[in-house]
N, C-alpha and C positions, 0 to 999 in steps of 0.2 A: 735854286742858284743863290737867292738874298742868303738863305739858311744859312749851304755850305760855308757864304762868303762872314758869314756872322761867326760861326763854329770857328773859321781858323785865324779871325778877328782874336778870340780869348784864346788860341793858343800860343799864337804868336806872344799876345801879352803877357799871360802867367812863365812863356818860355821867357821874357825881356826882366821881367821882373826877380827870376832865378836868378836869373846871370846876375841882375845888378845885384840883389843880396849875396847873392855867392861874391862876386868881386869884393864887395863892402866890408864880408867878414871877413876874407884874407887880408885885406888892404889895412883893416882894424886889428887882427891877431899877428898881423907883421910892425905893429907901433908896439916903441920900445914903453918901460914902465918911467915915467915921469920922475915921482916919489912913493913913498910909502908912507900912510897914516894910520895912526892906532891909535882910536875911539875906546876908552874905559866906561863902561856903564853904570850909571850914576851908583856908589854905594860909598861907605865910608870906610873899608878896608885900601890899605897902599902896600898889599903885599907888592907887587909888581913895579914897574917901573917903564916906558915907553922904551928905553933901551935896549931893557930883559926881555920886552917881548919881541922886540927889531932881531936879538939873537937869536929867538926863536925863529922869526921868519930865516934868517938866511945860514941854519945851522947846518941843512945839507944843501944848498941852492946854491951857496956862496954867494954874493953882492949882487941882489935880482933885479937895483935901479939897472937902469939901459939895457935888461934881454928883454929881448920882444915877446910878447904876451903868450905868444903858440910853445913857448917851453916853460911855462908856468903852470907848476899844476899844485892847482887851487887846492884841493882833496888834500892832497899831500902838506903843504901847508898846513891846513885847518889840524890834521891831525899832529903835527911838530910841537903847534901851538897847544893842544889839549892834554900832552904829555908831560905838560908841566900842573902840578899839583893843587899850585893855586887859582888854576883856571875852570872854572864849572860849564863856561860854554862857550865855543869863539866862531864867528863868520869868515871869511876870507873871501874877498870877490873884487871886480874892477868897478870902476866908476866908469862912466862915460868919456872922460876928460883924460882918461889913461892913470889915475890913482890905483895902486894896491891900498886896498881899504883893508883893515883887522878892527871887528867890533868885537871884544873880550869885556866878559863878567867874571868878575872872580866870588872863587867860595867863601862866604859867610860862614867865620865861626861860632860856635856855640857854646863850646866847653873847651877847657883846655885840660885837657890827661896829665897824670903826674905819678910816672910809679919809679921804680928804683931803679930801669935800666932805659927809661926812656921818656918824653915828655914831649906834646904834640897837641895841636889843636884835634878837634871832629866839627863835620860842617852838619846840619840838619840830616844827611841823609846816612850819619856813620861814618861820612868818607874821613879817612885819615889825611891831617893837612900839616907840613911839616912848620916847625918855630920859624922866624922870618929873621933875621938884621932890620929887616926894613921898617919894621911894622909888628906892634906888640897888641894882641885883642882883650880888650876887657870884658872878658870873661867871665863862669864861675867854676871854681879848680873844682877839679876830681878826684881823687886820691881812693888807696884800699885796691882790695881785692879787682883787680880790672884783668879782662884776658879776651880773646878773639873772642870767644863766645857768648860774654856777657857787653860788649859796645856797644849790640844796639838794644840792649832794656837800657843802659843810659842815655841814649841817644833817644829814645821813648822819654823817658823820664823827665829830661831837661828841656824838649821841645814842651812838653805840658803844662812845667812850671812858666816856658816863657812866653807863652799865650794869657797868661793872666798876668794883668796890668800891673798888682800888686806882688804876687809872688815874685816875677823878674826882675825885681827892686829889695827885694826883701832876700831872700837865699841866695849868698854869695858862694858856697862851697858840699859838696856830695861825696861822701865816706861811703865805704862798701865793706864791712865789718867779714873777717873770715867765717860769721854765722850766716853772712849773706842777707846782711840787715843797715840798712841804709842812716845814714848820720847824717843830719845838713849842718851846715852852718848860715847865719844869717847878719845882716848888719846891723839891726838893731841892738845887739847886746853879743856879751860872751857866751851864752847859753848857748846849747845845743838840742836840737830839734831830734827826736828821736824817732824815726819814718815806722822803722821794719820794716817789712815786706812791700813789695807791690801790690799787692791787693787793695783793693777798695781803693783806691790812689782818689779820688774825686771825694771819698766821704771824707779821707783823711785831711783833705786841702779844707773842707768845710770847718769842720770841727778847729785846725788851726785858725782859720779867719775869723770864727765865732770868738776865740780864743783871745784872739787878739781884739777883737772889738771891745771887749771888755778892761784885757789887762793893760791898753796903753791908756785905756782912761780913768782905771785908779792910778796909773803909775807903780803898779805891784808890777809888772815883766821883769824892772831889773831885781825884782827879788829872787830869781830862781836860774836853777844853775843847769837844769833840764828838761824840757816838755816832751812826755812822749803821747804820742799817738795810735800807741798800738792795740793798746783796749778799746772794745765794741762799747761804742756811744759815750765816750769818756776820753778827761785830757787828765791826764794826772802828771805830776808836775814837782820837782824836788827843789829844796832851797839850798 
């Protein structure tokens, strides 16, 4: 008898405890939306604007302040908001207090493309990210032989130079010669850096920074109008 009377003690409760969470979340998905907040994560790009992304919230929803939560759909949002170009990742969800919250990251450029019918950022991962009004990236241009199929050996290429401390300071600019042979430009002088191929890309980074170790400390760099790279174990270098 204690048993049964124990047994229908937790069913009664897990049944009371339903209800009240059932009531709780209608009672909660029937509360209208307060306001709308958009959180940018921390970076130094201003493609965006708190405005442009508010449009994006209510581009099919129309004015979502005051509908009640149960005709929100959050999925739907999140992906309105990630159809725009310069966003790499966005949240959409409630707060507690009834806020629509949007946490948006935007793409990080790396290069800016430049050929004769078009001209565009790329973010690390090759994504194509379009020119802003808002917001101009200093970058390193790109210029030459550029086509869908070669984006991401630059997109390779430029992430490499800009993991080293020194390179990402020093090569301002990447040529793609119709030989399919690589040109930089740099800031230290007019001279031109002459890569060739991808190959060996890690002995060739060597070989300039031995190169340079030496020629900014006689002050010969600004004598030469070319450094190439492309001979095995050797810089050779034109005035």
């Amino acid at each position: 008898m204690k048993k049964a009377a124990t047994y229908l003690f937790f069913i009664l409760l897990i049944a009371s405890l339903t209800f009240l969470y059932s009531f709780s979340s209608i009672k909660n998905y029937k509360k209208k939306i307060k306001k709308v907040a958009i959180e940018f994560v921390e970076g130094d790009n201003d493609f965006l604007t708190q405005e442009m992304v508010n449009k994006l919230l209510i581009q099919n929803s129309g004015d979502i302040k005051k509908q009640p939560k149960s005709v929100i759909d959050l999925q739907g949002l999140e992906h309105d908001v990630l159809s725009n170009p310069y966003i790499e990742s966005a949240t959409v969800f409630f707060t507690i207090d009834g806020v629509l919250k949007t946490i948006v990251k935007q793409r990080t450029p790396i290069a800016r493309i430049s050929t004769a019918n078009s001209s565009y950022y790329i973010d690390k991962h090759g994504f194509k990210v379009p020119l802003s009004e808002n917001y101009s990236a200093r970058v390193m241009l790109i210029t030459g032989n550029i086509n869908e199929e070669n984006l991401q050996e630059f997109t390779r290429f430029v992430n490499l130079i800009l993991a080293d401390d020194f390179l990402k300071k020093e090569i301002i600019g990447i040529h793609k010669t119709q030989n399919n042979e690589f040109v930089l430009s740099v800031r230290s002088g007019q001279y031109k850096i002459e890569f060739g191929s991808l190959e060996e890309i890690n002995v060739k980074f060597k070989k300039l920074k031995a190169f340079y170790n030496k020629a900014f400390v006689d002050k010969t760099i600004e004598q030469y109008k070319t450094i190439n790279l492309k001979y095995h174990n050797q810089v050779v270098c034109a005035k």
